[in-house]
N, C-alpha and C positions, 0 to 999 in steps of 0.2 A: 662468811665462810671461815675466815680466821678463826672467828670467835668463836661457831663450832668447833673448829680444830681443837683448838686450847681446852674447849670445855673437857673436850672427848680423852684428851690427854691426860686430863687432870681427873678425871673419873676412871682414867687404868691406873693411874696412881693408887690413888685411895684401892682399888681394889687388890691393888698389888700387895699392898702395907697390909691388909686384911687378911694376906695368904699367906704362905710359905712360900722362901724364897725372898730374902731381903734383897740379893742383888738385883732383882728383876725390881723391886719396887723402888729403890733407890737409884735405877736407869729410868724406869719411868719419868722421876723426881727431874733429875737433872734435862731430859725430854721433854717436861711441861714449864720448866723456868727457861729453857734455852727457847722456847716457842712464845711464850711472853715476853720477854727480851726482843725478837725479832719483830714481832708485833709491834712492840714502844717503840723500834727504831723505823718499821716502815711510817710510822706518821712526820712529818714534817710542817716547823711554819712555815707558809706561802703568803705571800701578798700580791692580793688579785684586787684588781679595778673593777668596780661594783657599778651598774646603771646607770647611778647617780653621779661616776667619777670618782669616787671617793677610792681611796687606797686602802684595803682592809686585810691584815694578818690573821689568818684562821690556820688549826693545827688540823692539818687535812691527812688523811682523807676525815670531813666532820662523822662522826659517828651519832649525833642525835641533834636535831634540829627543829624549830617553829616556822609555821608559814602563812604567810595569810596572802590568798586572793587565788582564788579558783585557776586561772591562768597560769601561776607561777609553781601551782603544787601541778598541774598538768604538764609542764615541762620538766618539772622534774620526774617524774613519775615516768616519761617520756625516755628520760635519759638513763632509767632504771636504779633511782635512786630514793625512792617513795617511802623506801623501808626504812628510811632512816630519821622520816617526819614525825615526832613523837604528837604533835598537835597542830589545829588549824583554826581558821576564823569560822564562824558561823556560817559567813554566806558560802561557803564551801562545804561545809558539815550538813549542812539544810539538806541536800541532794541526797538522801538515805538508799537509793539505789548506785549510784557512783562514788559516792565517799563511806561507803557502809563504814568501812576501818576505822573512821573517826567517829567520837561520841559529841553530839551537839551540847550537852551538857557538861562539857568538860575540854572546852572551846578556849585560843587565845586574845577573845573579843568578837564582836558583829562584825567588822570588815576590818581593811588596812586602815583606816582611818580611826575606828573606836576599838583601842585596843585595854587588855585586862592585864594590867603592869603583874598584880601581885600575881598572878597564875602564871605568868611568864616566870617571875619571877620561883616559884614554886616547883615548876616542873624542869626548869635549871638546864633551858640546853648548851650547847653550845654555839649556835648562833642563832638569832632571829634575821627571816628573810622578809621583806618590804619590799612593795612598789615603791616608785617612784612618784604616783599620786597617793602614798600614804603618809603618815604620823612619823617616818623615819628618822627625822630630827629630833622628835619629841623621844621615840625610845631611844636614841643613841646618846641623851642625855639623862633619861631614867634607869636606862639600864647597865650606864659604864661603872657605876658603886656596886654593881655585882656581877663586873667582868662577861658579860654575855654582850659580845658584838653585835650589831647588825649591817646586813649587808643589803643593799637592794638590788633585785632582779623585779622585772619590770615585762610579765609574759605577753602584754600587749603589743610593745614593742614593736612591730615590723622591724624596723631599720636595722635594730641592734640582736635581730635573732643569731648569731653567728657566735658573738662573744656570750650572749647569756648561755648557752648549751654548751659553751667550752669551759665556762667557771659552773654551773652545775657538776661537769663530768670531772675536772677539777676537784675542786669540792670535796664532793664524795666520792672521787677515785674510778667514776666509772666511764673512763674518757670512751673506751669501747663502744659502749650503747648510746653515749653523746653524738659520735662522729658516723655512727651509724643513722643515726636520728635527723642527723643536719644532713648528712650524702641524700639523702631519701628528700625533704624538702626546699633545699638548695637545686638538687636536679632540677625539680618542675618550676621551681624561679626563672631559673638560667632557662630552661625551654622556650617559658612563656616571653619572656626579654628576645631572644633568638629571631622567634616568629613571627614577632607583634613590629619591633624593632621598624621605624622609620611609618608606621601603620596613619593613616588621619584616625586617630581619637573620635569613639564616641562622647556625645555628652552624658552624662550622668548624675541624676539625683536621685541620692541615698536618702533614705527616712530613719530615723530610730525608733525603739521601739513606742516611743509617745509621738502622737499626733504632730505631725508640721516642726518634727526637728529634724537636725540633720548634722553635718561635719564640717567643721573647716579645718585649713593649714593648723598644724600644732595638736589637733584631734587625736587622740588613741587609733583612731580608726581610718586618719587621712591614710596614712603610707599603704593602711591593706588593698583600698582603693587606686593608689597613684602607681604600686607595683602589678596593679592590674591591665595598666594605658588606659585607664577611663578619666574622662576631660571632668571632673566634678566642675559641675555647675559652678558652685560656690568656692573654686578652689581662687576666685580674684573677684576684686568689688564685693566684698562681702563686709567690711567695715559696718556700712547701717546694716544691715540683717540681722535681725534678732533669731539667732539661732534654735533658741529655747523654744521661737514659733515663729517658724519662718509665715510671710504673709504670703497667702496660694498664688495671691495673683502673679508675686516676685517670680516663682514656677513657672508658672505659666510665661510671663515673658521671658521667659530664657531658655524655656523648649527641649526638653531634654529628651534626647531617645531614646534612654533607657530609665528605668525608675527601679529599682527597689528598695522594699521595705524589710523590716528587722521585725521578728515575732516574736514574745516569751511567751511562756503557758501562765493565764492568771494567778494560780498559785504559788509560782516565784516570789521572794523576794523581789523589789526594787531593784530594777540595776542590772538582776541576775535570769541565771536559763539553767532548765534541768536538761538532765540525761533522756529523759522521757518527752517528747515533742508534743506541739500543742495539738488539738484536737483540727483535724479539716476545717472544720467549721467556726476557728478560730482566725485560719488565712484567710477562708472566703468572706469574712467579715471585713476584714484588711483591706481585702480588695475590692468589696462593693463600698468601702467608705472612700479610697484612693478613688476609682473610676465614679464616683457618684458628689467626686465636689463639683462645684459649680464652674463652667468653665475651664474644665480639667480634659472635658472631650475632645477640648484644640490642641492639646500638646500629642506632640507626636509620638512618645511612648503608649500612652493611653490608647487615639485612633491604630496604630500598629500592634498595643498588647504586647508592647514588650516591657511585661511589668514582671519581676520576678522577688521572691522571698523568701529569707533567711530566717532561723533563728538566735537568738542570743546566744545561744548555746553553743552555734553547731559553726559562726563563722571566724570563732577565735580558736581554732585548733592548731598548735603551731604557732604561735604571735599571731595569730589572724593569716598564716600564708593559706588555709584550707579557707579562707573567705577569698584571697585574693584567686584561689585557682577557678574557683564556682565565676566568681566576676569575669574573667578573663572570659572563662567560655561564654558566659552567654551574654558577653559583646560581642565576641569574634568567635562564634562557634566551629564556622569551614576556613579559619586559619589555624586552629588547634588541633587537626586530626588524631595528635596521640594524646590528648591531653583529656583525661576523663575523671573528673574530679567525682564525680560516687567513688570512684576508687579509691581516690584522695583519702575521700573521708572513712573509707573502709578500711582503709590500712593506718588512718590517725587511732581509729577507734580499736583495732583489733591488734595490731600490731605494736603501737606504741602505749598505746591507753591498758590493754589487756580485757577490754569490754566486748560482746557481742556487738555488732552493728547494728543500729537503728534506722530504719525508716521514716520518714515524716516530717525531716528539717529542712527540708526545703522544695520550695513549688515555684511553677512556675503560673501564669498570669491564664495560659491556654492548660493548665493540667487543671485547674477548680473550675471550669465552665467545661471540659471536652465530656 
């Protein structure tokens, strides 16, 4: 809006000069240097603590910025600061219905991890954003011979949702939409804490989206789980468990109540989830493979069908608090009376996101057989 102003200023200038009437265009004058002037003086250095801990000096509010990881350009975006991303990684650009704005071909690397120095370096922001499971190290050491900071935010997060949406709104000046963004997801935390509060814990095992994986302690995905009150299976004794594939049987001895699995649509990238949900016939494949291992019909999720599923996409909205509120209910559904997570996810999507809401991210075990 500034930077409209100025423009708009400086274009009654020139028109001024053009016409008749110096005084008028020599008021102008003085009206668009006294409005640049105020401009350089509202930016300030700040030094904000970054994900990672690190103490990082940035001239805020940033006015042009890199981002990589699906997650962290959604909080921001969130915080009403998107306009200020000049580029993003691939697996974020991939999504050509939800990232339309960005051109895949003109990307700052395939994810956080494989990033494209000289193209950073070329489109010259003023800070590059990182997770905390990215290369962070690496560009903070290729990129300090050409004064471009980086800072990490870490949309995954759980734990640290609070401070990341205050150095966003920070950041780019847009504390407003930040503190509006955290009041809205912080309520349904604080709700679900309230209700649940002192509750006996279901058990629970999570899958990911490949076969017989799952989460432990330290996990991106523990805290969305553990802010939920669900007792993860694997949240102790999990030392021998080979996470990458967990053994059915270890399951099955440990019984858990509830199971759900994680979906992507097969034409994702690895890793990643689109805007667009996978096909029915992609969960109920999920779920005749979940209900059709061998000895899976003794666990008591399975005999009771309280199997339910997510997608990749649709349980990280918010640091994953829009996975933790879906979880929450359907362990304790008649403990959550207000608690209606489609709504959740309609107001991540419509309200923070700016997207139409979609249908199809998530089922339950009894909606693909009813």
């Amino acid at each position: 809006m500034k930077n409209k102003k100025a423009a708009f200023l400086l274009a009654l200038a020139v028109a001024a000069l053009a016409s008749p009437g110096g005084a008028v265009a020599e008021e102008a004058q003085e009206q668009n240097a006294q409005t640049q002037e105020e401009s350089a003086q509202e930016r300030e250095r700040i030094t904000l603590t970054d994900n990672a801990g690190r103490e990082v000096e940035l001239e805020c509010p940033v006015e042009t910025a890199v981002s990589a990881l699906r997650y962290n350009n959604e909080l921001i975006r969130a915080c009403g600061a998107i306009d200020h991303i000049i580029s993003v990684d691939l697996n974020t650009a991939q999504d050509r219905e939800y990232w339309g704005m960005f051109d895949p071909d003109e990307v700052i690397g395939k994810s956080q991890r494989e990033l494209d120095y000289e193209k950073i370096v070329e489109l010259d922001p003023e800070v590059v954003i990182l997770p905390a499971n990215g290369a962070y190290e690496e560009a903070e050491e290729k990129l300090e011979p050409f004064g471009i900071p980086v800072f990490v935010i870490s949309g995954y997060d759980t734990a640290d949702f609070k401070d990341q949406v205050s150095n966003i709104g920070t950041m780019f000046g847009t504390q407003e939409e930040a503190q509006e963004f955290y009041d809205y997801f912080n309520g349904k935390l604080e709700y679900i804490r309230e209700q649940l509060e002192g509750v006996e814990k279901r058990t629970l095992y999570i899958e990911s989206t490949s076969d017989l994986t799952t989460i432990f302690p330290g996990d991106p995905m523990f805290d969305m789980v553990d802010y939920a009150f669900a007792d993860n299976i694997f949240a102790v004794d999990y030392e021998n468990v080979n996470k990458g594939e967990v053994d059915p049987e270890e399951v099955i001895a440990r019984d858990p109540e509830v199971i759900i699995k994680l979906v992507t649509p097969a034409e994702a990238m690895s890793g990643t989830g689109l805007y667009t949900p996978p096909s029915k016939e992609e969960f109920q494949a999920a779920y005749d493979t979940i209900t059709g291992r061998a000895g899976w019909d003794e666990i008591e999720a399975v005999k009771n069908d309280d199997i339910y599923f997510m997608t990749q996409f649709s349980h990280g909205g918010a640091s994953k608090l829009v996975g933790t509120c879906y979880i929450a209910k359907m362990l304790y559904p008649d403990l959550l009376p207000q608690l209606d997570p489609a709504e959740v996810f309609r107001a991540w999507m419509e309200d923070f996101q700016g997207f139409e809401n979609v249908e199809g991210h998530f089922y339950s075990g009894k909606d693909l057989h009813s």
